[in-house]
Each structure stands twice: as C-alpha cells, then as structure tokens.
MIZARO-987146 format. One record per residue: residue number from 1; residue in three letters; chain; x, y, z of N, C-alpha, C in turn. Coordinates in nm, 4 decimals. Layout:
% MIZARO-987146
(pt NUM; ALA; A; (X; Y; Z); (X; Y; Z); (X; Y; Z))
...
% end
This chain:
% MIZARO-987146
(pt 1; UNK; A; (-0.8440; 1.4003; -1.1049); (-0.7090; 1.3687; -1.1472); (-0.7159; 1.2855; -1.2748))
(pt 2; UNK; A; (-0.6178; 1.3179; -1.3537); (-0.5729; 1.2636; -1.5187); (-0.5232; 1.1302; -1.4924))
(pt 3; UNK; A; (-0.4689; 1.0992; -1.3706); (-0.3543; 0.9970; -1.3950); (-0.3618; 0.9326; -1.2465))
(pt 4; UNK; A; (-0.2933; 0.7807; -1.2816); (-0.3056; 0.7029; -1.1359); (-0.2286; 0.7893; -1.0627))
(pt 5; UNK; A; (-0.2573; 0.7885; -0.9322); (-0.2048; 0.7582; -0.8080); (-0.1824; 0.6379; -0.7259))
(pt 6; UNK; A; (-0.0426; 0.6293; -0.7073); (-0.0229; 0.4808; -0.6337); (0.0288; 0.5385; -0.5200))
(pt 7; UNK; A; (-0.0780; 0.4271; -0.4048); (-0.0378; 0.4787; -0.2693); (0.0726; 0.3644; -0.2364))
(pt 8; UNK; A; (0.1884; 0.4531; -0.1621); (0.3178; 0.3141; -0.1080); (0.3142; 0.3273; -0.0008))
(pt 9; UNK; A; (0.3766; 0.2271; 0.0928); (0.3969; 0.2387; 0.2520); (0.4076; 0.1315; 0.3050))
(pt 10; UNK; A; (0.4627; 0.1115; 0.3965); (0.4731; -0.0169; 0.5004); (0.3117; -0.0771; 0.4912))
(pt 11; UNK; A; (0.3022; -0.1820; 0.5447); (0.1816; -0.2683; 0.5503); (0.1109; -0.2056; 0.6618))
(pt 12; UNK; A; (-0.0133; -0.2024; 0.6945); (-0.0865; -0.1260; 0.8075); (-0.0827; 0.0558; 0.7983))
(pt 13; UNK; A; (-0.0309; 0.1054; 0.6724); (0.0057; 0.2737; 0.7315); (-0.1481; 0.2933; 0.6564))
(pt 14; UNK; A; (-0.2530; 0.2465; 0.6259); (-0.3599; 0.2882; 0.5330); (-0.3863; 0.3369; 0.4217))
(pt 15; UNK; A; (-0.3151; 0.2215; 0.3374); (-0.3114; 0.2718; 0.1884); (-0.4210; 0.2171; 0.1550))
(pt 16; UNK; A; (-0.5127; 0.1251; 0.1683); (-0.6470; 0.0869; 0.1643); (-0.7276; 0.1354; 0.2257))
(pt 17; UNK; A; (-0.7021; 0.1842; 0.3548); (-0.7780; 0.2382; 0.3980); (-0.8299; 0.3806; 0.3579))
(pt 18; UNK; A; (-0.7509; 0.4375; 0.3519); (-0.7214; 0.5637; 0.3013); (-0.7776; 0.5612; 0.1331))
(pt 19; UNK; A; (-0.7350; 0.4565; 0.0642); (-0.7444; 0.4719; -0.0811); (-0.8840; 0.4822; -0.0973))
(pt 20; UNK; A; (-0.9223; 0.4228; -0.0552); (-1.0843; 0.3847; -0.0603); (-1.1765; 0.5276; -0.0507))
(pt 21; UNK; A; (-1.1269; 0.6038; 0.0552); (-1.2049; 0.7309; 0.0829); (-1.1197; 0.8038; 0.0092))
(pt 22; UNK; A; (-1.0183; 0.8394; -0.0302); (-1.0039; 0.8883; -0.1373); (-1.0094; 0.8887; -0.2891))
(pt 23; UNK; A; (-1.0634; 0.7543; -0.2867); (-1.1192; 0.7760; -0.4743); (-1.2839; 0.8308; -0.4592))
(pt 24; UNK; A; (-1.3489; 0.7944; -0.3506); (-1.4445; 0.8904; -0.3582); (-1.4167; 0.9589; -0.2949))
(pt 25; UNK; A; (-1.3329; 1.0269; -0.2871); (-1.3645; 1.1867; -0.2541); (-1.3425; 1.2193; -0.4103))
(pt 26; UNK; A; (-1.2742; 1.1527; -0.4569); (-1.2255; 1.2179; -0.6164); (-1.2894; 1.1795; -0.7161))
(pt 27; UNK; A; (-1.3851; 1.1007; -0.7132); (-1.4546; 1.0529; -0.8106); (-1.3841; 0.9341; -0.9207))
(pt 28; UNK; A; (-1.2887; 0.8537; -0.8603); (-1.2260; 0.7534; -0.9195); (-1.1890; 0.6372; -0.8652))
(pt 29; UNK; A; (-1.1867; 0.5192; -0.9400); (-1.1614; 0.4067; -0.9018); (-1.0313; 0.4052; -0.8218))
(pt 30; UNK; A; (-1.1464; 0.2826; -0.7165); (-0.9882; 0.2135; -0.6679); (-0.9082; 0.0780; -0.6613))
(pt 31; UNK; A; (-0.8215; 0.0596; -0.6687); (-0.8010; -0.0365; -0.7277); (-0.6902; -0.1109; -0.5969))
(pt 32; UNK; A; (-0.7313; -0.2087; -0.5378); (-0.6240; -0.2757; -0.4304); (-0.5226; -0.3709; -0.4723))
(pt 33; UNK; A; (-0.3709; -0.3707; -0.5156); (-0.3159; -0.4635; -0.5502); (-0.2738; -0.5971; -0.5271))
(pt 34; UNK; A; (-0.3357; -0.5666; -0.3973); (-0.3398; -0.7330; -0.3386); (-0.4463; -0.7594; -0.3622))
(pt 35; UNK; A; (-0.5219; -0.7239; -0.3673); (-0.6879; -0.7843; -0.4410); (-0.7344; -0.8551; -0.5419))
(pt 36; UNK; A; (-0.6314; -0.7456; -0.6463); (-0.6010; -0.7672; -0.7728); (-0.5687; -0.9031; -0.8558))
(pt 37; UNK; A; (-0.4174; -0.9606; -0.7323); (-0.3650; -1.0610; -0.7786); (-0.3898; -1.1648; -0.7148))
(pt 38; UNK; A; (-0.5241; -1.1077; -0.6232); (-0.5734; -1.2582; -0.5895); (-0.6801; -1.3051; -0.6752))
(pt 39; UNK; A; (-0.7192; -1.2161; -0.6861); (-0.8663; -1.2144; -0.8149); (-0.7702; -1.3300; -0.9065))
(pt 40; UNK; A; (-0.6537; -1.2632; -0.9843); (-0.5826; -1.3285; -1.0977); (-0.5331; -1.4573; -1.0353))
(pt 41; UNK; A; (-0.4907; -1.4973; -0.9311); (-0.4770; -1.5880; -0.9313); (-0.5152; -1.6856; -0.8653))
(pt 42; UNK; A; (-0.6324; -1.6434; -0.8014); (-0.7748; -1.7641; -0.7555); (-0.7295; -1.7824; -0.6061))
(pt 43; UNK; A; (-0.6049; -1.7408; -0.5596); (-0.5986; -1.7717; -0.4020); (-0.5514; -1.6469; -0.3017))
(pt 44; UNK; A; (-0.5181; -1.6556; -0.2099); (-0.5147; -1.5453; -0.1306); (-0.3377; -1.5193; -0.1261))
(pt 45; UNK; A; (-0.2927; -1.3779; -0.0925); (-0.1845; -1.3248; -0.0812); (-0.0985; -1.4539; -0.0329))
(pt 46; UNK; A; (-0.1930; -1.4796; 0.1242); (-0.0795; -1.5934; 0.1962); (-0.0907; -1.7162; 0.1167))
(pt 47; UNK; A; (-0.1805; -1.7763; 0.0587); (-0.1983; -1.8950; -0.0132); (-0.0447; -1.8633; -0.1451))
(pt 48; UNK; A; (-0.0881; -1.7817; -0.1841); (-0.0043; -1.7362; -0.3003); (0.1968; -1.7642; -0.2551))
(pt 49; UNK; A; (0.2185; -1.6716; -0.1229); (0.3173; -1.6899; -0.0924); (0.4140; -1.8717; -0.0625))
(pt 50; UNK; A; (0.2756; -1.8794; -0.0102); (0.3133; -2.0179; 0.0854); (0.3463; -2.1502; -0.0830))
(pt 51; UNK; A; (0.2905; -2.1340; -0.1732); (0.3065; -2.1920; -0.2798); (0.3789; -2.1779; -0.3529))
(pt 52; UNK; A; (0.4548; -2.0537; -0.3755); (0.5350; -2.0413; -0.4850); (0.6601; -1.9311; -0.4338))
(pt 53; UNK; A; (0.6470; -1.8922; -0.2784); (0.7596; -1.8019; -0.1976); (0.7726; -1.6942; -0.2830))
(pt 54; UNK; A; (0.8284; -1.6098; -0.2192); (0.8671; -1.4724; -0.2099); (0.9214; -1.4120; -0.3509))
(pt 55; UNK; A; (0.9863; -1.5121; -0.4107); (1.0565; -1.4241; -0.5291); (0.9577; -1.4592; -0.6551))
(pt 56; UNK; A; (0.9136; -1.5549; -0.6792); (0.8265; -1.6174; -0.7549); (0.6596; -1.4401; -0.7279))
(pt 57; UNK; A; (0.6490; -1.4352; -0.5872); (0.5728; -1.4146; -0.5357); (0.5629; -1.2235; -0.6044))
(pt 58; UNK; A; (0.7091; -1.1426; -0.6118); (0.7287; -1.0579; -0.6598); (0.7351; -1.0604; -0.7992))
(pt 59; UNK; A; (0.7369; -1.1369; -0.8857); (0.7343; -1.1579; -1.0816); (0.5930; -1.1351; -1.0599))
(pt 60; UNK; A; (0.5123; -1.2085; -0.9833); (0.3508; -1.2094; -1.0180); (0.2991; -1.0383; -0.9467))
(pt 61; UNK; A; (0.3478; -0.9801; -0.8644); (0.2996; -0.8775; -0.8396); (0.3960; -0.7573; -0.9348))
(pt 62; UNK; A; (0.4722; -0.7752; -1.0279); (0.5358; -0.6955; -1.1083); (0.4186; -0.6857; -1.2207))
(pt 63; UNK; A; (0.3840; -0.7814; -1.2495); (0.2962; -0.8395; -1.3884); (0.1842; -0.7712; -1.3367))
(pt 64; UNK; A; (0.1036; -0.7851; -1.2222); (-0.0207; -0.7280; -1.2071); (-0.0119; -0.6002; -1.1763))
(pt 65; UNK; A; (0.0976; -0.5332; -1.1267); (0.1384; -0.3598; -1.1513); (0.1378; -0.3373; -1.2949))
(pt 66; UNK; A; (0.1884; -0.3909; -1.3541); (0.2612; -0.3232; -1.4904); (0.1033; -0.3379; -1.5972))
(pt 67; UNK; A; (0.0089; -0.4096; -1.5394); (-0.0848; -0.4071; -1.6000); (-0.2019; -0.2766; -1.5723))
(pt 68; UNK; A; (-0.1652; -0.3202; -1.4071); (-0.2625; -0.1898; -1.3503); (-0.2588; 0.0000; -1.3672))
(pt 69; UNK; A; (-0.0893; -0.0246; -1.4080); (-0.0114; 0.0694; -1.4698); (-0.0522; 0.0963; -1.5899))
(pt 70; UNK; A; (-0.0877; 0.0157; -1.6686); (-0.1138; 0.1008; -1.8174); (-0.2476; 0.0687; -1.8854))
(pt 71; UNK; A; (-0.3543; 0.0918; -1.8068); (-0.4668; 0.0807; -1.7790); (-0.5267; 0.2273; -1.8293))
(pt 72; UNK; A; (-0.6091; 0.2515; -1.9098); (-0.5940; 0.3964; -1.9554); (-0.7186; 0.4502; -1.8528))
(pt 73; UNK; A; (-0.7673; 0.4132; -1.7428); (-0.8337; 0.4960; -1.6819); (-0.7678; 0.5023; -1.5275))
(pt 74; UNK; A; (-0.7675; 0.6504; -1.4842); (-0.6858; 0.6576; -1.4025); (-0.7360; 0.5977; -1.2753))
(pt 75; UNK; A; (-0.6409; 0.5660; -1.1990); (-0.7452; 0.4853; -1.0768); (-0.6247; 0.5285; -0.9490))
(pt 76; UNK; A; (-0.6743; 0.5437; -0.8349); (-0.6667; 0.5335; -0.7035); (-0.5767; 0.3454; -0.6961))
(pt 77; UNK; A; (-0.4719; 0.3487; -0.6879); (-0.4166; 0.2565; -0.6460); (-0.3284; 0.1930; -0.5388))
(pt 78; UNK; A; (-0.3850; 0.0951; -0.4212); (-0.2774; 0.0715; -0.2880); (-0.2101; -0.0126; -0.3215))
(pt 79; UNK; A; (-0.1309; 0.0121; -0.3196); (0.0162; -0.1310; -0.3627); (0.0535; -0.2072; -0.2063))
(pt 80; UNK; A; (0.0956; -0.2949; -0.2335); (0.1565; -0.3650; -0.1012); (0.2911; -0.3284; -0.0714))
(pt 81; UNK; A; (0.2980; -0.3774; 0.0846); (0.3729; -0.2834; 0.1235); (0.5459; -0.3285; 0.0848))
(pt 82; UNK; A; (0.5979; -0.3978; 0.0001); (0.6800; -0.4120; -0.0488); (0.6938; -0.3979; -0.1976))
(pt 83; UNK; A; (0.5559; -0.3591; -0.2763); (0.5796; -0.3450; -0.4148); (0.6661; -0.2700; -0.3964))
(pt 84; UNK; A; (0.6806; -0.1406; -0.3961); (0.7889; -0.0511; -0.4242); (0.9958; -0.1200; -0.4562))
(pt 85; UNK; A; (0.9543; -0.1717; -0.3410); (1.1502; -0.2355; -0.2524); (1.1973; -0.3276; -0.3858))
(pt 86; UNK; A; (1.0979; -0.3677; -0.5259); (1.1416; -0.5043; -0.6139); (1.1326; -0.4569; -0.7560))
(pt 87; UNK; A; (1.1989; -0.4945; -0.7952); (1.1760; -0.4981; -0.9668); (1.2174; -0.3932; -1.0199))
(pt 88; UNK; A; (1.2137; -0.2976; -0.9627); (1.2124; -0.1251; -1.0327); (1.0085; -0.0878; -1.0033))
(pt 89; UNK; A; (1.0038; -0.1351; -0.9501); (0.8464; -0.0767; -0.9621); (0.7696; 0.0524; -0.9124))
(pt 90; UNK; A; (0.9370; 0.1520; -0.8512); (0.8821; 0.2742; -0.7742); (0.9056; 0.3683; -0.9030))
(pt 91; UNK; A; (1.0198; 0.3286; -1.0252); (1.0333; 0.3952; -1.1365); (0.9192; 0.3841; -1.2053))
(pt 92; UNK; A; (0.8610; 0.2486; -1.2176); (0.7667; 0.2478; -1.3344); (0.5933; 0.2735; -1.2355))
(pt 93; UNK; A; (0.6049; 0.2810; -1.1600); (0.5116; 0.3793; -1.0821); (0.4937; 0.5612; -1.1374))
(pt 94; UNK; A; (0.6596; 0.5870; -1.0873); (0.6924; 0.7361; -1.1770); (0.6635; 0.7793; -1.2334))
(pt 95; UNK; A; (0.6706; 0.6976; -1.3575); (0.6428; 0.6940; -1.4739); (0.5270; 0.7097; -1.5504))
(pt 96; UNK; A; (0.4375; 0.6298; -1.4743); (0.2706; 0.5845; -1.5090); (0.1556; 0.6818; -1.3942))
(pt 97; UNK; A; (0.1930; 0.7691; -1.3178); (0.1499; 0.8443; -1.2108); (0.2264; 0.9034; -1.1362))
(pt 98; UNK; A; (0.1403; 0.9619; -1.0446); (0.1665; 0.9998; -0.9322); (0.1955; 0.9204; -0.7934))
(pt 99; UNK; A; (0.3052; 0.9329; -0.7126); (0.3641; 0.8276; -0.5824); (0.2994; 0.9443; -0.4599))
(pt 100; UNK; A; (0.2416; 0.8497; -0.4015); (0.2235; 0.9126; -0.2501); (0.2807; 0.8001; -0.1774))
(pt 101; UNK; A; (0.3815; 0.8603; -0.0895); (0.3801; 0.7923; 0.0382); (0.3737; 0.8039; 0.1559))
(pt 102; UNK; A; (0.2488; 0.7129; 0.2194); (0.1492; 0.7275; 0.3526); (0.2596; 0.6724; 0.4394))
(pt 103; UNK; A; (0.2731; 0.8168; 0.5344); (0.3949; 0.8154; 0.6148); (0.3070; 0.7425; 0.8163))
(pt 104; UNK; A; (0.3587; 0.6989; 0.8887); (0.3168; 0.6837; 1.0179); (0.4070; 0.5909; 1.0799))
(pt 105; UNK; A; (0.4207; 0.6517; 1.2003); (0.5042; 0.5824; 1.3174); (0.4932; 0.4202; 1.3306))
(pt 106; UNK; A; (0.6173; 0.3219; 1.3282); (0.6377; 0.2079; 1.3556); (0.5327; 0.1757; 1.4595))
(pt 107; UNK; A; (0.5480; 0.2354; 1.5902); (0.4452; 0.2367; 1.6940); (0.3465; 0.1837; 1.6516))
(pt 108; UNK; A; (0.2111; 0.3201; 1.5392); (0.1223; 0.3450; 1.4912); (0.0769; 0.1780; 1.4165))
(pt 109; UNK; A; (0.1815; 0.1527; 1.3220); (0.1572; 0.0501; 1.2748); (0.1919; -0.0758; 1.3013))
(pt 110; UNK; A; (0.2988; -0.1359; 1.4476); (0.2856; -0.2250; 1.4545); (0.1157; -0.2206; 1.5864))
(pt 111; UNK; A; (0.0815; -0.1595; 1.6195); (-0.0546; -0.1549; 1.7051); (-0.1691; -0.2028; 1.5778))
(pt 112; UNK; A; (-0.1216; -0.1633; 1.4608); (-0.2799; -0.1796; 1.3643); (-0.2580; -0.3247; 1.3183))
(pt 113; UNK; A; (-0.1152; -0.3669; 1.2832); (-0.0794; -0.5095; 1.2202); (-0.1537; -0.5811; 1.3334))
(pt 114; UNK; A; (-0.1210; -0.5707; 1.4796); (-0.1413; -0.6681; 1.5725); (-0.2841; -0.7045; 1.5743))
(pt 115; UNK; A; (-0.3995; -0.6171; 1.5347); (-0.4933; -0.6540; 1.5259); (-0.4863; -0.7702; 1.4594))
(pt 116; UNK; A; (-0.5684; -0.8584; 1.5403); (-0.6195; -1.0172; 1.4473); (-0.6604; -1.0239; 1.3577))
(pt 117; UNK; A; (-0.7365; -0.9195; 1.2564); (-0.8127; -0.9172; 1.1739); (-0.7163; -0.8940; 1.0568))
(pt 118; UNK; A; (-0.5898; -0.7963; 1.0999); (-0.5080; -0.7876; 0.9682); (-0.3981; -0.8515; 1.0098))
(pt 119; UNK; A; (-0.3383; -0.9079; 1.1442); (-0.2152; -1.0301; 1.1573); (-0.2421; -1.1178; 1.0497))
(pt 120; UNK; A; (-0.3709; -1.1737; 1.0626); (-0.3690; -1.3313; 1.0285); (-0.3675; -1.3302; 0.8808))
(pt 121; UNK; A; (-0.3800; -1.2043; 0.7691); (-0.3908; -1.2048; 0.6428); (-0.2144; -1.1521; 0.6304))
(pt 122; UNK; A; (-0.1542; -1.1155; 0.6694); (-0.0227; -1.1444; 0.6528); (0.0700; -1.1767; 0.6919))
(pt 123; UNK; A; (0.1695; -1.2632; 0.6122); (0.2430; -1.4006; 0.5949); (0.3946; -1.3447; 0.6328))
(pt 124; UNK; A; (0.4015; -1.2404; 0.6379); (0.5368; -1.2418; 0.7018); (0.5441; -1.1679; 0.8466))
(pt 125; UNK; A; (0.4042; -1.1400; 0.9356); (0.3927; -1.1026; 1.0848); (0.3175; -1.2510; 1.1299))
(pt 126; UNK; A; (0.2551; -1.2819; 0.9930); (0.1271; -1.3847; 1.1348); (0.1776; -1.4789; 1.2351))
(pt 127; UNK; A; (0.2872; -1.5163; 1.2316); (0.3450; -1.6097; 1.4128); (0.4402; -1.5106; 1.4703))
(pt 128; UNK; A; (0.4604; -1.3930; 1.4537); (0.4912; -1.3130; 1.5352); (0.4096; -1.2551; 1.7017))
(pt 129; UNK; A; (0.4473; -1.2717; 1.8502); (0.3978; -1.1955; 1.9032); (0.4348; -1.0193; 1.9057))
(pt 130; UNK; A; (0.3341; -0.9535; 1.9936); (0.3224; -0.8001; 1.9564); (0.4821; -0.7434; 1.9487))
(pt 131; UNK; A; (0.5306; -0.7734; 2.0490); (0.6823; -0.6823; 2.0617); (0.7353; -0.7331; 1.9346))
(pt 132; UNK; A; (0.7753; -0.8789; 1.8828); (0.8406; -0.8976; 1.7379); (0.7609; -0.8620; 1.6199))
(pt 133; UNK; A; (0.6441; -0.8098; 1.6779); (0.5951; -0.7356; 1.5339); (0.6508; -0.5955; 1.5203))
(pt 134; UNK; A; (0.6813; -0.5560; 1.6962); (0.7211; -0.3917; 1.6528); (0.8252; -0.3959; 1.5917))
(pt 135; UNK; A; (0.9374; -0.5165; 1.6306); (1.1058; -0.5040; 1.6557); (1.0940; -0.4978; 1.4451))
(pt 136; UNK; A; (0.9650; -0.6371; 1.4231); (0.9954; -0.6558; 1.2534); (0.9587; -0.5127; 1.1524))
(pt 137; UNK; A; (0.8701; -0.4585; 1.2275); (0.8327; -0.3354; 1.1797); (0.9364; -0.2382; 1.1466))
(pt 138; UNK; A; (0.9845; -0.1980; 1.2495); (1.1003; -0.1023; 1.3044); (1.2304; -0.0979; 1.2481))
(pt 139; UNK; A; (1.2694; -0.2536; 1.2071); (1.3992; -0.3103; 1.1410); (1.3519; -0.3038; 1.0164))
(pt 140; UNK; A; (1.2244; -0.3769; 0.9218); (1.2214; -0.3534; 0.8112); (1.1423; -0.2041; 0.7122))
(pt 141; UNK; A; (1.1053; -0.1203; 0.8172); (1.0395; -0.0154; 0.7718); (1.1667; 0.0690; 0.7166))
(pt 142; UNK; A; (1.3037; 0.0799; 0.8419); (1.4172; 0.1020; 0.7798); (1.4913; 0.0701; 0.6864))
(pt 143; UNK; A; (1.4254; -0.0499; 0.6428); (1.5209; -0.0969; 0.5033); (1.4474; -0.0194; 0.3640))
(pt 144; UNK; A; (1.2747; -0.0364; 0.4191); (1.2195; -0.0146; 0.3369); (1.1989; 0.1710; 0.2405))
(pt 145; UNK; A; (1.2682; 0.2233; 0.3376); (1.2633; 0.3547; 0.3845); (1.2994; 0.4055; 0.2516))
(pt 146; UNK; A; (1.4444; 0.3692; 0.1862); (1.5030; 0.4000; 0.0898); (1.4344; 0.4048; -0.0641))
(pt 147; UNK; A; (1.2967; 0.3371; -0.0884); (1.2509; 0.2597; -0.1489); (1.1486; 0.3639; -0.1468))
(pt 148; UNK; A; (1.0912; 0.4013; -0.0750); (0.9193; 0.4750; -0.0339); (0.9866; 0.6405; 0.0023))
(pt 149; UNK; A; (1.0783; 0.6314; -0.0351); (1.1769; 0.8045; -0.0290); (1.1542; 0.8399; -0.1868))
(pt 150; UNK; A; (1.1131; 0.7445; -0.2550); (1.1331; 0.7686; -0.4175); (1.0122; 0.8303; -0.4682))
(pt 151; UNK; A; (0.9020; 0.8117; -0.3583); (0.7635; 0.8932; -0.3835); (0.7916; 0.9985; -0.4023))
(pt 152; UNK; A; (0.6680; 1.0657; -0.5007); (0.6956; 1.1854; -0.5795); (0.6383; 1.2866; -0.4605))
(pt 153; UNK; A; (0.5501; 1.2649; -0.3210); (0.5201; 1.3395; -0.2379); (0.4750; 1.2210; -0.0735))
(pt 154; UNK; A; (0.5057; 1.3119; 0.0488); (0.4869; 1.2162; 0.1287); (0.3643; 1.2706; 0.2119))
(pt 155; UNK; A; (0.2996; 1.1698; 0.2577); (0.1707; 1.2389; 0.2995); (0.1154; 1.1549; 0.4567))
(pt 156; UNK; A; (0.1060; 1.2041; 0.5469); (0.0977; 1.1503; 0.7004); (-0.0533; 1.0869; 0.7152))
(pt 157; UNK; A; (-0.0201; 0.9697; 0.7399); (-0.1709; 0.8970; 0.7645); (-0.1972; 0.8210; 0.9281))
(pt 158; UNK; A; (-0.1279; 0.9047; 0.9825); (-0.1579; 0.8883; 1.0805); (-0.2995; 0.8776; 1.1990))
(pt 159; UNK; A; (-0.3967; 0.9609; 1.1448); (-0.5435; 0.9902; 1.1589); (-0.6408; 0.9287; 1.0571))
(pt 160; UNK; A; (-0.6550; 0.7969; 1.0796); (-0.7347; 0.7147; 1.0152); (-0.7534; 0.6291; 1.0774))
(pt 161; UNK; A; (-0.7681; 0.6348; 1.2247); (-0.8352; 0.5392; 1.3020); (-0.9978; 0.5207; 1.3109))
(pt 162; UNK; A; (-1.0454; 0.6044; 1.2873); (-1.2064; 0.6097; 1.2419); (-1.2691; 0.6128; 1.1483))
(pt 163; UNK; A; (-1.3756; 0.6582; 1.1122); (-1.4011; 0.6371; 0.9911); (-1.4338; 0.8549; 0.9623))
(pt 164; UNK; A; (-1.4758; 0.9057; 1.0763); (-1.4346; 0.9891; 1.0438); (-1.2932; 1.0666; 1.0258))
(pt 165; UNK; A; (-1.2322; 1.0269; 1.1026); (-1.0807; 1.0708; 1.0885); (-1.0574; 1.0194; 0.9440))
(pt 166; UNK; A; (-1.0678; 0.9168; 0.8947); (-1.0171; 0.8623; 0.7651); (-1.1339; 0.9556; 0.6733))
(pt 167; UNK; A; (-1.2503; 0.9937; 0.6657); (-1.2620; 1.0779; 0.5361); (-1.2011; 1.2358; 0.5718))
(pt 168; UNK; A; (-1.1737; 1.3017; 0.7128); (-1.0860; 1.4334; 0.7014); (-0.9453; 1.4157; 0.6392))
(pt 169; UNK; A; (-0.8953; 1.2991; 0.6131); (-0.7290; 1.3126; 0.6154); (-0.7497; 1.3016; 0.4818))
(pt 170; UNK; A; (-0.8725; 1.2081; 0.4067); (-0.9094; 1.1903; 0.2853); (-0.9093; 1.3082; 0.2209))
(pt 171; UNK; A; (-0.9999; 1.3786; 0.2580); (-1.0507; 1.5149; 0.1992); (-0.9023; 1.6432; 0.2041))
(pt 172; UNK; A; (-0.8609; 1.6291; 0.2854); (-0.6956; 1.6982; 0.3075); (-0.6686; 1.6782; 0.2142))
(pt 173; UNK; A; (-0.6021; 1.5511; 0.2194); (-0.5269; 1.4757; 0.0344); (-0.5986; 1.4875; -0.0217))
(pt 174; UNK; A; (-0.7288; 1.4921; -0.0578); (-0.7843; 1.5561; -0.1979); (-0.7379; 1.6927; -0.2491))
(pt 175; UNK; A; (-0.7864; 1.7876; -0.1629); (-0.7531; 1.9324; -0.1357); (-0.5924; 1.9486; -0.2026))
(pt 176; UNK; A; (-0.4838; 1.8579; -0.0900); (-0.3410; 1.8747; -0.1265); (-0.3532; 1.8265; -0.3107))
(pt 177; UNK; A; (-0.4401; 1.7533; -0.3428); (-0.4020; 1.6934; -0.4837); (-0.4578; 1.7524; -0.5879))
(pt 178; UNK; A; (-0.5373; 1.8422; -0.5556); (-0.6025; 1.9188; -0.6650); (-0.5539; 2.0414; -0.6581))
(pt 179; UNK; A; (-0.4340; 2.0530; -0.6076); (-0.3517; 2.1929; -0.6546); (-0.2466; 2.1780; -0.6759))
(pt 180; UNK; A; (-0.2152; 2.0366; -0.7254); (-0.0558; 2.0232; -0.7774); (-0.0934; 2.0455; -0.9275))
% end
C-alpha cells in the first residue's frame, strides 16, 4: 500500500493488535498513537490525562495525528479509541489515507477491557467493575458509532483472540486491501 491506513474503533476491538500483524503482513510500519504521544510527551496516556484532562488531552492527540498524517512514508496506523469522535480527525484521516473500522461486539470488548492488563492502562474504565464496563461500553460505543461510520471501509475483528487467529484475520485484511 501507497498510503496510511488508520485503524479506528472503540478501545479493546484490536487496532493494535491487529495493526501490528498487519503491517507485516504488508511490509509496513506501524505506528501506535498512543505510543506516539507518549514517546512526545515523556508520560503515559493516563499520566497525560490525569494532568492536563480530557480536552487539553485531545489538542495533544490532534497535533500528534496531524503529524503522523503527513509523514511521507505510509504506515499502518492504530488511533485511540476516541481519536476519530474530536477535532475533525476522521476527515483529515480521509484525507491523508485510508479508514478501516475494526468492528466487534460490546460483549467482545467489554470481556478484553476487563482484562487487568488493559483495565489498568485506561483512564476512563480503570475503577469501573465488569458489568459498568459493559453498561460504559455499550452506552459510549453508541455515541461513538456516528464517528467510526465515517470509515472509508468496515472490517470485523472479532477473531483475534490468539495469535493465530490474529495473523488469519490479518492476512484476510491484507488480501481485502490489496484489491481495492
């Protein structure tokens, strides 16, 4: 592929996960946007939030899109799961690539959030128990819905609980992407 791909989706649907086995399957970088702007700004997503809140919190992840965006080598990119919902950033996504959005059941993903390993790295489930993670899931996946409808194609990531399941669904979306 010529041009980024930015993966969108609720938090937990495997846009990292997924991204990862799909830039090698494709032979291109990947690039994690929460990674990104922790690199840039020396602390972690939740550190980041807890210091400067939510809206402050979206200017700094506009700035590190709009950079990752016009980056002249194309890269495999997972955005977080609210880049899309702020700024205009599903247009200037549009614009600069290709939108996939990694589709999977509330269910699916409040079971993967609840894991401890990815609760405790995000700041708007981590004092949630399991049922108010589904109820937060369920209520804001619907808001978010409108937002991740703007992807230029939607793609089911539902089968990425393994590591083989995650390079077949990989290799699928390769397949699906090298004949558009």
């Amino acid at each position: 592929m010529k041009t980024h791909i930015f993966l969108v989706g609720y938090m937990g649907c495997g846009k990292t996960t997924l991204g990862v086995e799909l830039a090698r399957e494709l032979g291109m970088p990947f690039i994690d946007l929460d990674d990104y702007i922790e690199e840039r700004c020396e602390a972690t997503i939740k550190e980041i939030y807890s210091q400067v809140g939510e809206a402050r919190f979206r200017d700094i992840e506009r700035q590190a899109l709009t950079e990752v965006a016009h980056t002249p080598e194309a890269a495999i990119v997972a955005c977080g799961g609210g880049t899309p919902c702020h700024s205009g950033n599903m247009e200037l996504m549009n614009s600069r690539g290709l939108t996939i959005w990694l589709t999977t059941s509330a269910q699916r993903i409040a079971a993967r959030l609840c894991l401890p390993e990815h609760k405790s790295k995000r700041p708007l489930i981590a004092n949630l128990d399991d049922a108010e993670v589904l109820d937060y899931v369920t209520a804001s996946l619907a808001e978010r819905e409108p937002y991740y409808a703007l992807a230029q194609l939607r793609f089911d990531s539902t089968d990425i609980e393994t590591a083989d399941e995650t390079r077949i669904t990989a290799h699928r979306l390769a397949q699906l992407l090298q004949q558009l």
